[in-house]
N, C-alpha and C positions, 0 to 999 in steps of 0.2 A: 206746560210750556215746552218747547221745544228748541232745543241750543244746536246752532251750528257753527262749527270752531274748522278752521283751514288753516292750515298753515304751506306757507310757499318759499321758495328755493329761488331766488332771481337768477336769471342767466349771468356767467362769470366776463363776459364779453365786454361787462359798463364799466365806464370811469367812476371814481369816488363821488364826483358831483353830479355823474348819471345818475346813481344809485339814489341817493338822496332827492332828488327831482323824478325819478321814478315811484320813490318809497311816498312821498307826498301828492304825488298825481291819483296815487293807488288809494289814498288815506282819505282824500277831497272825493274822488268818485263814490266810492263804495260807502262813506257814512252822509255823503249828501246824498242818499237812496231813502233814510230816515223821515217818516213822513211822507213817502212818495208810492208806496208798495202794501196795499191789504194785508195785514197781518203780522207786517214786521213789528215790533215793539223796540230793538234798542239794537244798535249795531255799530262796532268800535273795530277799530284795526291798530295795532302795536307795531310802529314799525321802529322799534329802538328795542331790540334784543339782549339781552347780556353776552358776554362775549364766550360763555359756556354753551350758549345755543347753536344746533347747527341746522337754522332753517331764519330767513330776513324779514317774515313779515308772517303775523298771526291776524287772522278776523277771526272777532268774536261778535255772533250775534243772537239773538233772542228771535221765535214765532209764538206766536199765540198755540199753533198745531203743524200735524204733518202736513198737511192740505195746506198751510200759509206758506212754509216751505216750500213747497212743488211750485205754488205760486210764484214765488219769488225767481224762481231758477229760471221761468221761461219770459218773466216780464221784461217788457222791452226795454225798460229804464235800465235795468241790470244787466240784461243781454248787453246792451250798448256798454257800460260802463264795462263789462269784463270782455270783451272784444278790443276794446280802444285803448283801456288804460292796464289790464293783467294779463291776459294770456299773451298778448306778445311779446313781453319783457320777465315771463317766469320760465323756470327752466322742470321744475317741479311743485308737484302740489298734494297735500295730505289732508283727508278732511273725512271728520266723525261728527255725526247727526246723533241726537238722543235725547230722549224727555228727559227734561230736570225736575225733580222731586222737591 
């Protein structure tokens, strides 16, 4: 199995109630992908950080492989979903790929 974990930076530009209607746009997109994509197995987005955290929003999600991966990155349900609803409301983004044992 294959974990791919992101974590992202919102641009500081949004209101309180932006932030929150972003943070839920971002959360509705990306886990209604589940079922929709060859090889994905399970995919969750955290978007209620502790207040020690200095990053708004974590996806954690599961591949069967690195080939489901690759898939997932060009499929157009996803392409769509992080065109419309993440990259233009992230300011930054961090993200480690690795088999899980």
């Amino acid at each position: 199995m294959v974990k791919h974990v992101i974590l992202w930076k919102l641009k500081e530009e949004y209101t309180e109630e932006q932030v929150l209607k972003i943070k839920a746009d971002i959360k509705e997109g990306l886990e209604g992908l589940k079922g929709q994509i060859p090889g994905l197995i399970d995919i969750r987005v955290n978007t209620e950080p502790l207040a020690s955290s200095n990053c708004d929003l974590m996806l954690d999600s599961s591949f069967e492989d690195e080939e489901s991966l690759k898939g997932y990155a060009v499929h157009p349900k996803h392409v769509e979903v992080a065109d419309t609803k993440v990259r233009p409301f992230t300011a930054s983004r961090v993200c480690m790929d690795y088999i899980a044992l």
